[in-house]
C-alpha positions in Angstrom: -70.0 105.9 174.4 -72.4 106.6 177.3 -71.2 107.9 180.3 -73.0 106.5 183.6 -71.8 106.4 187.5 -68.6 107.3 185.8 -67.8 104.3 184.6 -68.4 104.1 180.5 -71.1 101.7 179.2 -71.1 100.1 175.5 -74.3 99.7 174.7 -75.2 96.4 172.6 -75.5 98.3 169.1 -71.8 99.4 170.7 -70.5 96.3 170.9 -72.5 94.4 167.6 -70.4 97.4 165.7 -67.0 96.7 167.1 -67.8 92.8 166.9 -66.4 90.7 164.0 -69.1 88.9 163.0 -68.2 85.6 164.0 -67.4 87.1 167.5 -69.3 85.8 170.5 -68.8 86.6 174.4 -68.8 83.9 177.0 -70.2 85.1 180.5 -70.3 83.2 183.6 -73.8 82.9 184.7 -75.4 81.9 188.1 -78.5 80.2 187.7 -80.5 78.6 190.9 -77.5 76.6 192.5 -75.8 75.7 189.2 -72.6 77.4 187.9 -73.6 78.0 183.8 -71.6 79.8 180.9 -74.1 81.4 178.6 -73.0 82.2 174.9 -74.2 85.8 173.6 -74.0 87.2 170.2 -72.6 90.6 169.9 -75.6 92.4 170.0 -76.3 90.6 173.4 -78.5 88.1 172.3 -78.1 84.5 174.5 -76.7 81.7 172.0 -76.6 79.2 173.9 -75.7 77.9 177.9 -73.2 75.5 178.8 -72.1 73.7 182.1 -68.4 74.6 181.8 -66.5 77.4 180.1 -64.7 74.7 178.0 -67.9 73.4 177.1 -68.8 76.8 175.7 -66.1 77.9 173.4 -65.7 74.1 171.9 -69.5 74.9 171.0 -68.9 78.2 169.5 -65.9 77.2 167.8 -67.7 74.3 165.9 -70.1 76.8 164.5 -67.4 78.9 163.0 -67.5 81.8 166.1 -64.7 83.3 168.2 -65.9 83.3 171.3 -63.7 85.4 174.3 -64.8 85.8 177.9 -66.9 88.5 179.4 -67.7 89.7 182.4 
């Protein structure tokens, strides 16, 4: 792990290792005045955006992935 402003950082390689691969993170995403839950593989890569968080991990979860929140 990399230590910055003393906090630890996991890099995306990081996080694609520790990842199942049907893993996907959900994160909360401000875009111009709209409220928006993007979908990112594990590597960081976006998926997908939604307009709710339910919205989200229904769509990840009819594609086989397990998403979990991120933030």
């Amino acid at each position: 792990m990399n230590r910055q402003t003393g906090q630890n950082a996991i890099s995306s390689d990081d996080l694609a290792r520790i990842g199942a691969p049907n893993l996907v993170y959900v994160k909360r995403r401000q875009i111009d005045d709209a409220e928006l839950f993007s979908i990112h593989a594990a590597d960081g890569t976006e998926l997908l955006l939604a307009e709710t968080r339910d919205i989200a991990f229904a769509a990840a979860r009819q594609q086989g992935l397990e998403p979990v929140d991120i933030q």
